[in-house]
N, C-alpha and C positions, 0 to 999 in steps of 0.2 A: 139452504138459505131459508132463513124468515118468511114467510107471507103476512104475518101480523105486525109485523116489526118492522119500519122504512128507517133511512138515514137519521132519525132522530126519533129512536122511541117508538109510540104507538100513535098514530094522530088519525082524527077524523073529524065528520060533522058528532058532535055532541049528541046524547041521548038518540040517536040512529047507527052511528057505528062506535063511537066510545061512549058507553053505557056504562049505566050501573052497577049493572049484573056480569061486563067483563072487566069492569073497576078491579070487583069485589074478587072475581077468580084469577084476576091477576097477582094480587094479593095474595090469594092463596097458594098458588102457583108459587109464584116469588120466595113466599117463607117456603116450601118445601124443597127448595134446593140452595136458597141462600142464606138462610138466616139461622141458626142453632137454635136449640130448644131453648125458650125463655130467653132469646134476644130480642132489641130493638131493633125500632126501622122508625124514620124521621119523614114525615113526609110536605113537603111545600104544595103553594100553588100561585097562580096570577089573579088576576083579578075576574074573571068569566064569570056569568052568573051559573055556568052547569060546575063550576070549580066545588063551591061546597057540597054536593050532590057525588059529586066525584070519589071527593075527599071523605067523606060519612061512608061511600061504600069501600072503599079502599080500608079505610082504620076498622072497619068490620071484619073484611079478610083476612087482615093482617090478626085483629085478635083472634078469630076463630079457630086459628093455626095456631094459637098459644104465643105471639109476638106483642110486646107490649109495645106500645106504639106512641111518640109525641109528635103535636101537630104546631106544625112550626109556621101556620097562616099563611097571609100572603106575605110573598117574598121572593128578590128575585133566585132564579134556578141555582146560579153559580153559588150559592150563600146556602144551599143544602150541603153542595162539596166541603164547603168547611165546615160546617155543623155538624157532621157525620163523624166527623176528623175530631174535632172539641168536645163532641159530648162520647167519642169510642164508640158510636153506634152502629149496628151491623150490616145496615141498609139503608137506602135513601131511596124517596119517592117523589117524583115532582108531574102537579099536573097543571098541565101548561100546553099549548098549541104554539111558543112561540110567537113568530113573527104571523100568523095566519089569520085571517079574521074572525069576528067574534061568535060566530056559530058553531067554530072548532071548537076541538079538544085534543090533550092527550096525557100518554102519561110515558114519563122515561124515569131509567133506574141508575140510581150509583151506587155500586159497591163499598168496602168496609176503608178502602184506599181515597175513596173520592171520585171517582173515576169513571164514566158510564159503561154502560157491562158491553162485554165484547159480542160478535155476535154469535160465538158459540154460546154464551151464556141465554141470549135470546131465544134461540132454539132452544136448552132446555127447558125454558119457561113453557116457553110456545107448547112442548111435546106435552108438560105435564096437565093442559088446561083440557085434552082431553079426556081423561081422568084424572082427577082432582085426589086427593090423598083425603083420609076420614078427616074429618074437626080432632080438634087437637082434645083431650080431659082437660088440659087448662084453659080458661079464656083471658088471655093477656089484657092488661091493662090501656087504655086510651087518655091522654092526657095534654095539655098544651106544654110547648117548650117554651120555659119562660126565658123572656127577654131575648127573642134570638135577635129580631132585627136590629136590637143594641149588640150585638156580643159581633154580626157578624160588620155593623159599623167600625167598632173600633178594628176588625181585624184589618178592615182596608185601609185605614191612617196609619195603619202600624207597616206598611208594605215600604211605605216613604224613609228612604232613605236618609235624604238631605236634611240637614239638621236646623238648614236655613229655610228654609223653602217659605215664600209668602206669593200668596197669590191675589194679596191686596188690587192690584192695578189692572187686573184683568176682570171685563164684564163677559161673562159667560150666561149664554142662554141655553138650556137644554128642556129636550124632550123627551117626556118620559112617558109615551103613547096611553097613555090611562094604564099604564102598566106596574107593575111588579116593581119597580126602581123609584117612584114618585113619593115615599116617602122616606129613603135614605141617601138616594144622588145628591138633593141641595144640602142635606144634612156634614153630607161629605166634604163638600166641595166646601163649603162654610168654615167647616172647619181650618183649612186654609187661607181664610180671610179673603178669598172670592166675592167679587160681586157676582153672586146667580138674579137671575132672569128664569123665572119657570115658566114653564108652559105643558098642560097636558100631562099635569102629575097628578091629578086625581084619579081615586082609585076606582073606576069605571067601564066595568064588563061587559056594557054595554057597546063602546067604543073604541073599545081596545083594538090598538094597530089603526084604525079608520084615521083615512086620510094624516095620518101621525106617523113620528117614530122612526126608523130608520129605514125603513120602508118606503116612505112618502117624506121626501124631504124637504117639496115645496114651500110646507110653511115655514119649518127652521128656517131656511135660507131667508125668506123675505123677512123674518124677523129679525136675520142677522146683519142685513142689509140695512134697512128702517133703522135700525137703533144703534148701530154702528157698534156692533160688537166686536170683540176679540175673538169670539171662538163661540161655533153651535155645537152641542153633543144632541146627537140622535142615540136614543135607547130601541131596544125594540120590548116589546111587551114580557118578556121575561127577564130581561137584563142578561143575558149570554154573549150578545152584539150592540158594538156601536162603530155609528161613523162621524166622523167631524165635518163642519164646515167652515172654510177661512171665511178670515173678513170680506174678502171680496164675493161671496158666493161660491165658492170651487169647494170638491168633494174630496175630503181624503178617506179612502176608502183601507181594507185590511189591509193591500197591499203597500200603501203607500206608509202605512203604522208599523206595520211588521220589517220595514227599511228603514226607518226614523229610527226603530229600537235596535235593531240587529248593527246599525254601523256606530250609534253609540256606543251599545255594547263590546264591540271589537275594540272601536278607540280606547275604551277603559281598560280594556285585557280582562272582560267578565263575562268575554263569549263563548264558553269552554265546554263543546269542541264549537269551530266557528261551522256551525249549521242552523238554518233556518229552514222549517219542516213546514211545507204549503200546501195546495191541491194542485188539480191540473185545473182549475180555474185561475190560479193565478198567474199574472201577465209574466210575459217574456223580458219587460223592462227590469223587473224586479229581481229576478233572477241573472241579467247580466247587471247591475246595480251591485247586487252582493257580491257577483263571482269577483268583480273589480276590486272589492277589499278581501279578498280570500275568502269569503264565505259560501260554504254550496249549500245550493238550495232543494232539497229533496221533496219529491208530490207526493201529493197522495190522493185516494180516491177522495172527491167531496164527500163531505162530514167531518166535523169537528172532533168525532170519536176515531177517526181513522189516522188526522194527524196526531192528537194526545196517544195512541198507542205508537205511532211510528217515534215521537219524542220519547217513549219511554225506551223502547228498542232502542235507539239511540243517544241515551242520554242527552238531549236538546233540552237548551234551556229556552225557547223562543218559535215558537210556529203558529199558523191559525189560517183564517180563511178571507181570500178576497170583501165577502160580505158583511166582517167586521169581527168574526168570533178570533178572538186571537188569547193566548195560552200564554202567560207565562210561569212556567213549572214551577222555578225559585218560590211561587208565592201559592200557587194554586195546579191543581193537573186539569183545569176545565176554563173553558172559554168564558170571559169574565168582563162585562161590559163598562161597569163601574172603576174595576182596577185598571184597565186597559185605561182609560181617560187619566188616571189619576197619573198614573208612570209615564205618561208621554207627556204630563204637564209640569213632571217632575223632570224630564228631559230636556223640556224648552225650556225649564228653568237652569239646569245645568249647562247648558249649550248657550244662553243668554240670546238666545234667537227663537222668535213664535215658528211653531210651528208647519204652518204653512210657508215659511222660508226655507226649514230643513227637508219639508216633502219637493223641494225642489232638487235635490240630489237623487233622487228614483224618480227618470225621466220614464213613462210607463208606454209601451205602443197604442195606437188606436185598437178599440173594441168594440165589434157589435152585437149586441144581444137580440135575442128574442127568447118567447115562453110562450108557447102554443099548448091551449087545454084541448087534452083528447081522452076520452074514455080508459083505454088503457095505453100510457103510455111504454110501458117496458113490450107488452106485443108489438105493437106500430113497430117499435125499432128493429123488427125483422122481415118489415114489409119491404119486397122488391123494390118498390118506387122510390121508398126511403134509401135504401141502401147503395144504388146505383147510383141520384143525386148524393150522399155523402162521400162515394168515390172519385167522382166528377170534382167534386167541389175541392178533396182532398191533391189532385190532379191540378187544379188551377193555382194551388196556392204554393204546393211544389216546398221550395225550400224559404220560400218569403214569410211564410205565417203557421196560423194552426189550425184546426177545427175540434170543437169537443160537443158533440150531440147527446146527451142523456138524461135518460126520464129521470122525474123529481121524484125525490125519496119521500116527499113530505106533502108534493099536491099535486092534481092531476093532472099535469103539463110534462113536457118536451122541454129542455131548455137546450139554446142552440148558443153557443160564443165561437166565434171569427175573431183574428186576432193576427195583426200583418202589419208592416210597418207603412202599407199605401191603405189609408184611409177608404178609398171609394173602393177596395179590391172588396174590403172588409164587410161594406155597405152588399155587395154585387152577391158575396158568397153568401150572408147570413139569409137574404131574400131570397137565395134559389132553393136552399134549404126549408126554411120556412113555408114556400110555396108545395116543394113536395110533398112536406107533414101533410098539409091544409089538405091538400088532394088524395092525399091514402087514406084519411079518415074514415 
């Protein structure tokens, strides 16, 4: 396994542990086992202000190794996956921290498919950074890719099926955390004769994810409240995830998107084979929800990369993650914040009912979370104290619920979810767990 490489890519604090100087050897790394002689490689970013800094050293590496390289600015992550695919490019480079705050950084990789690299690919990379291969006699070329954020606009209006589709009558507010998505979401949505409401679409590395986004969805909500919207979309800073909010204030979350779309799909006879491909963060509701219409629902470890490989294994056309990243393959192989809004609004318009009606068929169990920062989280989880309260806890919930403790691929917390269909059981186990983290520290 990795050490450099968590649940999504490389991330850390900016200019402390994602540097310039393993930008630029990642780079090099990267072209020496993925990219042919005198190939391209595409590389994106968000808005951070360490993003250009990143991105200069990165298209450094990438030439040094003979890889001629276009820079496709800021933009959101999922829009390299097609880029890579439209322009035949041999690699993709995205530096982005996600949903994380704005001190972070990282950088993840897609392959010549779209795809983020699996983690034996990771590991090669990883091995090759301790010796680095000579500089290439050639130095590849560096250049911008023109017009991507146009090219990779029109590809999401072109995903829309419905020949009618008008979205005149709906005022939609979204957020687009000063992120990656703020100047193609309204674009989009406009395009369907939406009334949008923006909020938090400038492009601001300063603030990125702060208090925004899909993250932090108090201000959507009250904005969607206040002004008496149809619908909030929450982006998160790179545009991978989103979550909606109804009119009333309530959250629909991945799982309750990936039910909206999967029993459409069945109804249509377009769900071929009928599976929907999840984590084991996703609730137990969801998954007796689809079994009800024949659909099974297969986990997978969290990360977005784990169920996109498990859809390909399986040829699914439908999977993704509680926390919004959700995947539809027919259009794209990578979790897609933008398209995912645009297909469930083409769904409520097929179905001639808003969405927050149809999230009422995935009745979902009670959930309690918590995210405890520890130093090292992946140690801790083999600390006695830990271990003995999660057997306890696993003991009380018996055949009622679930427990899933495990460190975060992407920051330095414990994440703990309980999940039962008795509400205070939920409350009882997430805190006895919680407590024991706190105490083995």
């Amino acid at each position: 396994m990795t050490t450099l490489f968590g649940t999504d890519g490389v991330r850390g604090r900016a200019n402390e542990h994602v540097t310039a100087e393993l930008a630029l050897s990642l780079a090099r790394a990267a072209a020496s086992r993925l990219v042919p002689k005198g190939g391209r490689v595409i590389i994106g970013r968000d808005t951070r202000l360490s993003g250009p800094m990143l991105e200069g050293a990165m298209a450094a590496g990438f030439a040094s190794a003979g890889v001629d390289v276009l820079l496709a600015g800021i933009i959101p992550t999922p829009a390299i996956s097609f880029l890579i695919k439209d322009e035949r490019a041999d690699l993709g480079a995205v530096i982005s921290a996600s949903h994380n705050e704005p001190a972070d950084n990282g950088i993840k990789f897609f392959d010549r498919n779209g795809m983020k690299l699996t983690i034996e690919e990771e590991d090669a990379i990883e091995a090759v950074l301790k010796d680095l291969p000579p500089r290439a006699s050639r130095i590849g070329s560096i250049s911008p890719l023109q017009a991507a954020a146009t090219r990779y606009a029109a590809f999401l209006t072109g995903t829309i099926e419905s020949d009618d589709i008008d979205l005149s009558g709906l005022k939609i507010i979204i957020d687009c955390a000063y992120g990656a998505t703020g100047a193609i979401a309204p674009h989009v949505l406009r395009h369907f004769s939406a009334h949008v409401i923006e909020m938090h679409t400038a492009p601001d590395g300063e603030r990125i994810n702060q208090e925004c986004g899909s993250t932090h969805l108090e201000v959507l909500r009250k904005a969607v409240l206040t002004q008496h919207a149809d619908l909030g979309i929450a982006f998160d800073g790179d545009g991978d995830r989103v979550l909606l909010i109804s009119p009333s204030g309530d959250t629909l979350d991945g799982d309750r998107m990936m039910g909206i779309a999967a029993l459409h799909m069945k109804h249509k006879g377009t769900l071929n084979p009928a599976i929907v491909v999840a984590t084991v963060m996703s609730n137990m509701g969801l998954e007796q929800a689809l079994a009800e219409s024949g659909i099974a629902m297969l986990r997978t470890p969290v990360g977005d990369r784990h169920v996109a490989q498990t859809m390909l294994t399986h040829n699914a056309q439908l999977g993704g993650e509680q926390s919004g990243h959700i995947i539809f393959s027919d259009h794209s192989p990578t979790g897609d914040g933008i398209l995912t809004a645009i297909k469930l609004l083409e769904i409520s318009h097929e179905r001639g009912r808003p969405l927050h009606n149809l999230a009422e068929e995935i009745p979902l169990y009670p959930q309690a979370r918590a995210d405890i920062t520890v130093a090292e989280p992946r140690k801790l989880m083999s600390h006695p104290h830990v271990m003995a309260a999660i057997e306890r806890a696993e003991e009380d919930l018996s055949t009622q619920g679930r427990l899933v403790v495990r460190p975060s691929g992407t920051q330095p917390v414990v994440r703990v979810l309980v999940e039962a269909s008795d509400e205070a059981l939920c409350g009882d186990v997430c805190s006895q767990i919680t407590s024991a983290i706190k105490g083995a520290k």
